[in-house]
PAVEXMAR-16421 format. One record per atom (N, C-alpha, C, CB): residue number from 0; atom name; x, y, z. Coordinates in nm, 4 decimals. Atoms other than C-alpha are relative to their C-alpha. Glycine has a CB too. Example, Ala and Ser with C-alpha at 12.3 -4.5 7.8 and 13.67 -1.06 7.14 Angstrom:
# residues 2
<pos 0, site N, px 0.0890, py -0.1190, pz 0.0000>
<pos 0, site CA, px 1.2300, py -0.4500, pz 0.7800>
<pos 0, site C, px 0.0900, py 0.1200, pz 0.0000>
<pos 0, site CB, px -0.0992, py 0.0027, pz 0.1246>
<pos 1, site N, px -0.0820, py -0.1190, pz -0.0060>
<pos 1, site CA, px 1.3670, py -0.1060, pz 0.7140>
<pos 1, site C, px -0.0770, py 0.1090, pz 0.0730>
<pos 1, site CB, px 0.0414, py 0.0462, pz -0.1415>
# end
This chain:
# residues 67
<pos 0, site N, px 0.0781, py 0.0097, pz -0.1206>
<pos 0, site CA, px 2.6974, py -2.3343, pz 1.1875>
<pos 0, site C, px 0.0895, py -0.0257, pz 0.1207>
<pos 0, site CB, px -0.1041, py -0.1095, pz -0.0134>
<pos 1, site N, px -0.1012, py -0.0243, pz -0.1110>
<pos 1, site CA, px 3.0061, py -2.4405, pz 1.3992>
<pos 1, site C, px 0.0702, py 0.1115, pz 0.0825>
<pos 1, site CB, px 0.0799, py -0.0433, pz -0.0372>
<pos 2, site N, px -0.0530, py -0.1133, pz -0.0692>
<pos 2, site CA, px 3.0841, py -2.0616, pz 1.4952>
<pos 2, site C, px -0.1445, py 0.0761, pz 0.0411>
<pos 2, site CB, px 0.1117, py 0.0942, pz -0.1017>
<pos 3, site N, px 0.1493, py -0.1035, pz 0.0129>
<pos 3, site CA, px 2.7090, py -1.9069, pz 1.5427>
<pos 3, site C, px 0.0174, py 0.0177, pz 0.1098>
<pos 3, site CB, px -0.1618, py -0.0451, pz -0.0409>
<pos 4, site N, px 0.0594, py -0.0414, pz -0.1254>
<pos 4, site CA, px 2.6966, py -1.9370, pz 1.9063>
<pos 4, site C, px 0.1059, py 0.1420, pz 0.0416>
<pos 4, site CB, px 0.0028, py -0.1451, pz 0.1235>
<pos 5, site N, px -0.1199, py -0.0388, pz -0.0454>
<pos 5, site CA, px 3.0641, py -1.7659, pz 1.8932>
<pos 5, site C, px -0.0062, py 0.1793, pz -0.0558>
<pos 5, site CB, px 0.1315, py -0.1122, pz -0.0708>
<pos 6, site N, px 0.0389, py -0.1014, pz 0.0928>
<pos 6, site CA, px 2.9685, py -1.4923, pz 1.6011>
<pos 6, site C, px -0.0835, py 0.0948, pz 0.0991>
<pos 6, site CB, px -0.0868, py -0.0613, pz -0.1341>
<pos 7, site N, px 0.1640, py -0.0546, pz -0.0716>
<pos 7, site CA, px 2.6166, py -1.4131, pz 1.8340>
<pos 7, site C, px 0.0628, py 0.0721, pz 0.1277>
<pos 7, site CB, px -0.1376, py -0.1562, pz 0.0606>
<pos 8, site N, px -0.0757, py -0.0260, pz -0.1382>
<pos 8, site CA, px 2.8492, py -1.3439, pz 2.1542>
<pos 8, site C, px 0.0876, py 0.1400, pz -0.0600>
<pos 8, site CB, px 0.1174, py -0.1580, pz 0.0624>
<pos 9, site N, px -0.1009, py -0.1573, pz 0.0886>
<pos 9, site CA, px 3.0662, py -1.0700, pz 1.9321>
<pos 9, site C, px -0.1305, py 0.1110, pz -0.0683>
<pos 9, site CB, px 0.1332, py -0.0783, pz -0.1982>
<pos 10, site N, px 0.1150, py -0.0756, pz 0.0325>
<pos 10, site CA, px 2.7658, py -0.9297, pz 1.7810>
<pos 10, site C, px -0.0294, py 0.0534, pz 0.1239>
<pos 10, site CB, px -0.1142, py -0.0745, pz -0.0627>
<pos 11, site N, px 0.1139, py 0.0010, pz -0.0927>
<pos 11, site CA, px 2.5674, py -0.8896, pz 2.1034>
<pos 11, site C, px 0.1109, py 0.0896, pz 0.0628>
<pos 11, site CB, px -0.0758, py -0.1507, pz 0.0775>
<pos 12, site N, px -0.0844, py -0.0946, pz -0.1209>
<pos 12, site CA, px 2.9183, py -0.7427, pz 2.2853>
<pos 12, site C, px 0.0230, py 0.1385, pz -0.0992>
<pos 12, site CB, px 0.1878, py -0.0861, pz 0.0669>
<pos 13, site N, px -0.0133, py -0.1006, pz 0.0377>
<pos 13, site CA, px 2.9508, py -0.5026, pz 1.9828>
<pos 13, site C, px -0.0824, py 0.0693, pz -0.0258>
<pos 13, site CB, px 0.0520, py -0.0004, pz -0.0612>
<pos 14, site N, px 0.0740, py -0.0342, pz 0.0126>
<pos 14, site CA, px 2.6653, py -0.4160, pz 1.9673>
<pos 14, site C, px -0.0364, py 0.0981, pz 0.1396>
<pos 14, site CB, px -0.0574, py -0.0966, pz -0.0476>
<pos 15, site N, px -0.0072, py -0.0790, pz -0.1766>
<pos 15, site CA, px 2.6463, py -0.3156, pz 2.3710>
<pos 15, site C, px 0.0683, py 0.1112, pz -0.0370>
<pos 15, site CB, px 0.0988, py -0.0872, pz 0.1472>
<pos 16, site N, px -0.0417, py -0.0495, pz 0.0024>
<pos 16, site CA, px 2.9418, py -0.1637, pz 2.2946>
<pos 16, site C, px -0.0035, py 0.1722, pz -0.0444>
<pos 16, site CB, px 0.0361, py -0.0758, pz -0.0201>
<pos 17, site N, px -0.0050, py -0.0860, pz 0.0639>
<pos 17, site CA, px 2.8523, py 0.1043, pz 2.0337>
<pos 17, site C, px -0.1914, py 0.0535, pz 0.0984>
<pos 17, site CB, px 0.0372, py -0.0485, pz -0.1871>
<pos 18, site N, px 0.0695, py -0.0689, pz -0.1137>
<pos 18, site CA, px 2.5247, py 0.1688, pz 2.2781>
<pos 18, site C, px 0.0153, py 0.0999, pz 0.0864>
<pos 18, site CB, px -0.0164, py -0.0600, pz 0.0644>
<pos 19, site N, px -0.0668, py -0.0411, pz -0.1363>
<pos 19, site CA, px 2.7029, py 0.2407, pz 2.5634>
<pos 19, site C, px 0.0764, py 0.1182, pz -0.0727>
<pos 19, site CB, px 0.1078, py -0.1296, pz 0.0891>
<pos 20, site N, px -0.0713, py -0.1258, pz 0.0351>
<pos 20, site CA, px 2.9320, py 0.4980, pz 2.3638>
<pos 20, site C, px -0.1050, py 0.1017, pz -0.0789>
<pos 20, site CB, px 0.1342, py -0.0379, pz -0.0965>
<pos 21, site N, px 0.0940, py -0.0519, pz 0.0365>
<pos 21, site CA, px 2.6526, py 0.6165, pz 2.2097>
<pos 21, site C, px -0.1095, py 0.1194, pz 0.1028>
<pos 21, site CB, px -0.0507, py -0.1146, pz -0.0442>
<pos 22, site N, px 0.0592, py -0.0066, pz -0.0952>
<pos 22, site CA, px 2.4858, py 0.6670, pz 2.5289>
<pos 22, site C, px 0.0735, py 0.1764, pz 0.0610>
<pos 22, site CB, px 0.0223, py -0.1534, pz 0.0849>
<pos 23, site N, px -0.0852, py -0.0974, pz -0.0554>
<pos 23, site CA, px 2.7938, py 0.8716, pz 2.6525>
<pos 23, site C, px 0.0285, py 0.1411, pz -0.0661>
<pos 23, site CB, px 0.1162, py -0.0630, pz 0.0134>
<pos 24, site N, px -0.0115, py -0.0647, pz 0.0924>
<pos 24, site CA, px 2.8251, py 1.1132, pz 2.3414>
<pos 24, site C, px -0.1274, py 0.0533, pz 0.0130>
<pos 24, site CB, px 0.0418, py -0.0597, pz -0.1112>
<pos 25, site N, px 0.1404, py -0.0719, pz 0.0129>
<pos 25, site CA, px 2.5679, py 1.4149, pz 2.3082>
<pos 25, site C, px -0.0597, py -0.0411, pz -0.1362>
<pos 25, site CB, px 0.0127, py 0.1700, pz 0.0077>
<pos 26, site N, px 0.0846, py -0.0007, pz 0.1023>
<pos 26, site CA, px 2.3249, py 1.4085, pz 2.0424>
<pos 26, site C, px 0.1178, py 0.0783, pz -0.1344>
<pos 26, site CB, px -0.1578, py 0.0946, pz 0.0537>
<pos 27, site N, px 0.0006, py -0.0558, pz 0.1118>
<pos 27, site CA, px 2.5022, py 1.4405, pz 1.6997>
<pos 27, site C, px -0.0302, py 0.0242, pz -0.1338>
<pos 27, site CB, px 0.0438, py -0.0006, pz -0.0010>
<pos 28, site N, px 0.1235, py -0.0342, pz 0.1297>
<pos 28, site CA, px 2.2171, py 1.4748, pz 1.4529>
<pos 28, site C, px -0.0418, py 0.1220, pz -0.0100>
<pos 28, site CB, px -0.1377, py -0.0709, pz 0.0113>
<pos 29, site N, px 0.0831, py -0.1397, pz 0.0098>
<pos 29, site CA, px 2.1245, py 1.8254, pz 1.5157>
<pos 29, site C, px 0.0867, py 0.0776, pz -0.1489>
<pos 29, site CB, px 0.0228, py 0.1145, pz 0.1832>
<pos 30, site N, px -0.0674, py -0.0979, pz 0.1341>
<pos 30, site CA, px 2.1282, py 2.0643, pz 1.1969>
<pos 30, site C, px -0.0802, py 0.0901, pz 0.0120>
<pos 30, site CB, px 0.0043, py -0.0511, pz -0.1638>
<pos 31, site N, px 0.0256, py -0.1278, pz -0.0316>
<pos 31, site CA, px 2.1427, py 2.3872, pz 1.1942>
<pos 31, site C, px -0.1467, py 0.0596, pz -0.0460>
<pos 31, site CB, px 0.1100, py 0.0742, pz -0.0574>
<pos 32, site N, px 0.0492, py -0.0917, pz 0.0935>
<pos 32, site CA, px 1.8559, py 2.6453, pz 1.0697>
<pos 32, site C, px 0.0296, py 0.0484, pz -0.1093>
<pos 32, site CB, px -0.0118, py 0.0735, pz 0.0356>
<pos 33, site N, px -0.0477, py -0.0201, pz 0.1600>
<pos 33, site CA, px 2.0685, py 2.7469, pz 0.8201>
<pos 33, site C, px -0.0082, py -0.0493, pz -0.0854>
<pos 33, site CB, px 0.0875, py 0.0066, pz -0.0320>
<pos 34, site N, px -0.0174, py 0.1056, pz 0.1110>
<pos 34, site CA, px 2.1351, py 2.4315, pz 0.6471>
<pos 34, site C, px -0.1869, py -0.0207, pz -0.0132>
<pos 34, site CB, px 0.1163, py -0.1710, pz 0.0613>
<pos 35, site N, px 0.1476, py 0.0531, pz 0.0053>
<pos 35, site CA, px 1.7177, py 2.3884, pz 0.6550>
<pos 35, site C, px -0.0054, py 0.1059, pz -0.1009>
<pos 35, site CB, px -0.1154, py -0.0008, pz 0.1444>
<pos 36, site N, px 0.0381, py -0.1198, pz 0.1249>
<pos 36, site CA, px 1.6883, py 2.7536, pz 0.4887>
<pos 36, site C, px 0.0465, py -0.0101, pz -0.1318>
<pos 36, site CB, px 0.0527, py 0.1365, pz 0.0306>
<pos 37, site N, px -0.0360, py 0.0507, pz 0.1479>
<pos 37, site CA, px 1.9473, py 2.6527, pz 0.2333>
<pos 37, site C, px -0.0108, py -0.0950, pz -0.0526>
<pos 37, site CB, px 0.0927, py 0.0023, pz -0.0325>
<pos 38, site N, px 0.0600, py 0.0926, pz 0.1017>
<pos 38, site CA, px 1.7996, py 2.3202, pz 0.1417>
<pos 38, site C, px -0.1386, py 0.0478, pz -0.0467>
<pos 38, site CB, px -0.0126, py -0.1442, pz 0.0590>
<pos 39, site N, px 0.1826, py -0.0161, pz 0.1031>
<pos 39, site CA, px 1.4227, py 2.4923, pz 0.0712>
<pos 39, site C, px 0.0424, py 0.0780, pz -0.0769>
<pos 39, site CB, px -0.1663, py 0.0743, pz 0.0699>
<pos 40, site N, px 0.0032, py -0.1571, pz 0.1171>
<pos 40, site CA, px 1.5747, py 2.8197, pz -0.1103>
<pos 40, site C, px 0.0450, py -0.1312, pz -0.0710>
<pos 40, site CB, px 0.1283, py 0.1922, pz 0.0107>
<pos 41, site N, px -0.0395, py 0.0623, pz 0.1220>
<pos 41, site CA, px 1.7493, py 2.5346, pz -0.3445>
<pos 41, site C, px -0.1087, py -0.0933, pz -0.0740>
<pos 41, site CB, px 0.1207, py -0.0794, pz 0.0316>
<pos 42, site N, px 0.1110, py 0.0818, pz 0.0230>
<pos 42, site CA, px 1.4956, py 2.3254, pz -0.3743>
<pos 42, site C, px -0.1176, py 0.0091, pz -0.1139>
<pos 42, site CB, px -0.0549, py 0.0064, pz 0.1105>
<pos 43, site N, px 0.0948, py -0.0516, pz 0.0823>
<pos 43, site CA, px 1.2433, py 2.5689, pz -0.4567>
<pos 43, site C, px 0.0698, py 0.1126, pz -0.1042>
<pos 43, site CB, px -0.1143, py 0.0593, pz 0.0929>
<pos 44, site N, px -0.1179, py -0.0700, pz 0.1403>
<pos 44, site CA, px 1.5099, py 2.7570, pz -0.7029>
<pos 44, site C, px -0.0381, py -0.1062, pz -0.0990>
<pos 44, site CB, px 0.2149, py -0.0019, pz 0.0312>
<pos 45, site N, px 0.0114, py 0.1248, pz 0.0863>
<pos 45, site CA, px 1.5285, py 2.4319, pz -0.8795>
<pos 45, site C, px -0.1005, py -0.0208, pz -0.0650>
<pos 45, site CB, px 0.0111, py -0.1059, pz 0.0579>
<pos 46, site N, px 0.1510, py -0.0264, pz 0.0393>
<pos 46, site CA, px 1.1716, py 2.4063, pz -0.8856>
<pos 46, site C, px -0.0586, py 0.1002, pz -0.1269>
<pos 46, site CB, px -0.0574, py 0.0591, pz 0.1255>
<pos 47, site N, px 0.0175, py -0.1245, pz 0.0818>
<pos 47, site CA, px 1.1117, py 2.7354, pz -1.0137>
<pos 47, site C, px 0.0463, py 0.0106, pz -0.1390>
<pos 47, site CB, px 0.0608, py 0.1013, pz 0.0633>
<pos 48, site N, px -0.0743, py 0.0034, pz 0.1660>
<pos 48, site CA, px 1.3546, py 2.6842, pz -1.3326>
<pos 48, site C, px -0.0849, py -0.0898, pz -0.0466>
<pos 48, site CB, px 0.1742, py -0.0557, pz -0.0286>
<pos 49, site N, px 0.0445, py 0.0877, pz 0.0834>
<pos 49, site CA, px 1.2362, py 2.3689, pz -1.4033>
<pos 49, site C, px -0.1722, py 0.0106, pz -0.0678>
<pos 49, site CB, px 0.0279, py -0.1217, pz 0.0801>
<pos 50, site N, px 0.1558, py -0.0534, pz 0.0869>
<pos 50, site CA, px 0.8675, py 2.5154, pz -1.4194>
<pos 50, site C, px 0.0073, py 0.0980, pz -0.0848>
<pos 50, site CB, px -0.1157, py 0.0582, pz 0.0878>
<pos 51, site N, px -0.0110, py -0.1488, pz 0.1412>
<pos 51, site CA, px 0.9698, py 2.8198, pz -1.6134>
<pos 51, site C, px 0.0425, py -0.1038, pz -0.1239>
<pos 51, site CB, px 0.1761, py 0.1677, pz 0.0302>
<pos 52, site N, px -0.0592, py 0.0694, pz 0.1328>
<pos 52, site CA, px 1.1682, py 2.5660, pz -1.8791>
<pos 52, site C, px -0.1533, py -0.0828, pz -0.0123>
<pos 52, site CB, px 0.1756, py -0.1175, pz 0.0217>
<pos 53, site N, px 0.0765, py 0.0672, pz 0.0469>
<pos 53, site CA, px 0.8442, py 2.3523, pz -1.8951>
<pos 53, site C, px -0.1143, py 0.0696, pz -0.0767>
<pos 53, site CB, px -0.0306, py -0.0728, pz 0.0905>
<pos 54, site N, px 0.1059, py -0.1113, pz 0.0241>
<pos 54, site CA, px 0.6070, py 2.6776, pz -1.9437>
<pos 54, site C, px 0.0200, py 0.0200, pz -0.1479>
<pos 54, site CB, px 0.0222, py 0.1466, pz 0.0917>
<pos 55, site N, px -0.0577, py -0.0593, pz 0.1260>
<pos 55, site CA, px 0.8313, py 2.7923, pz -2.2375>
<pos 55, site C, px 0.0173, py -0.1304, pz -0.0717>
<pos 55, site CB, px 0.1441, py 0.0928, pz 0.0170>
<pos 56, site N, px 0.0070, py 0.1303, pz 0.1100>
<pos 56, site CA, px 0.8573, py 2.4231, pz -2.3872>
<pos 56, site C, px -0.1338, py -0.0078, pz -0.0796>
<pos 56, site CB, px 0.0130, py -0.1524, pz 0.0818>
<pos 57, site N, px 0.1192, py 0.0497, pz 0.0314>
<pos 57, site CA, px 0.4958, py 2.3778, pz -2.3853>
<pos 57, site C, px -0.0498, py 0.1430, pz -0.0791>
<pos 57, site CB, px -0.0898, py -0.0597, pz 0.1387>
<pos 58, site N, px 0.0831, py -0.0921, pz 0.0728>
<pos 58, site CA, px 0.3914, py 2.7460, pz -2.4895>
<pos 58, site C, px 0.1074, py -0.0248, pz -0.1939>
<pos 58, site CB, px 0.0093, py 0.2052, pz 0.1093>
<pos 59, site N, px -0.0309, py -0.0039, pz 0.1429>
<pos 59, site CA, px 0.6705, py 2.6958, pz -2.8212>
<pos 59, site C, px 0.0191, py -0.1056, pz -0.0410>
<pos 59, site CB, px 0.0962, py 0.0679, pz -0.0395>
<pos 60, site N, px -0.0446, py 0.1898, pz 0.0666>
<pos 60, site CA, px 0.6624, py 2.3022, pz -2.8789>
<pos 60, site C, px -0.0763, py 0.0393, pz -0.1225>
<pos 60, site CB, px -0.0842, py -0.1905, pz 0.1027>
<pos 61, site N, px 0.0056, py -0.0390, pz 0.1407>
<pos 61, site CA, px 0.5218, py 2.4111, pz -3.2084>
<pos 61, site C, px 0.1139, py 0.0550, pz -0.0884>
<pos 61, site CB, px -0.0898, py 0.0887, pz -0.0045>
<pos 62, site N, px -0.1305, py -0.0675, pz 0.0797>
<pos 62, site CA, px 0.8189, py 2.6126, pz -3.3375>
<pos 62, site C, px 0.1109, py -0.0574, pz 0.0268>
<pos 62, site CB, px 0.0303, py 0.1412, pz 0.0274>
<pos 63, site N, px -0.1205, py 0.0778, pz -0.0239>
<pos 63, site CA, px 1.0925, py 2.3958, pz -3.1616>
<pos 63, site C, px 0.0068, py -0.1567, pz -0.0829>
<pos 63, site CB, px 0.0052, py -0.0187, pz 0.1653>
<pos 64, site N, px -0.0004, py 0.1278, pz 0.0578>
<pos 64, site CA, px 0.9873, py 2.1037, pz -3.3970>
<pos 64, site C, px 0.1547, py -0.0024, pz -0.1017>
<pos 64, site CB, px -0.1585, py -0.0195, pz -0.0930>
<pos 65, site N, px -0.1107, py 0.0047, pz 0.0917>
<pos 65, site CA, px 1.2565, py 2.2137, pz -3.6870>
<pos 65, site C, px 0.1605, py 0.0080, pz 0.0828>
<pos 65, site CB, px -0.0258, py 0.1322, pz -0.1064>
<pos 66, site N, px -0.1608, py -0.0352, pz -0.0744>
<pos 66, site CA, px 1.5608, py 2.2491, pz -3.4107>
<pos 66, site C, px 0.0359, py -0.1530, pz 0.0384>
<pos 66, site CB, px -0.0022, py 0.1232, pz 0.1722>
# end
């Protein structure tokens, strides 16, 4: 507890700090169209297998008992 007021004063200035540069810097969160198209085609790729492998489990889970 002997450093809090001292800790709160460094916080509070680094905290300004990364604001203020923040402030100054454009926006760098933007993502492309592309990267959007190639996370749904994978997505729904993925998808797609994993429902075809469940189709074919469930239509031969009778005959896959002896494997």
């Amino acid at each position: 507890m002997k450093y809090t007021a001292h800790r709160t004063y460094r916080l509070v200035r680094e905290l300004g700090a990364r604001l203020e540069e923040a402030q100054k810097r454009p926006e760098r969160g933007d993502i492309s169209i592309t990267t959007v198209i190639i996370w749904v085609a994978s997505v729904t790729g993925a998808l797609v297998i994993a429902g075809t492998i469940a189709v074919i489990v469930a239509k031969y889970n009778g005959k896959l008992n002896g494997i």
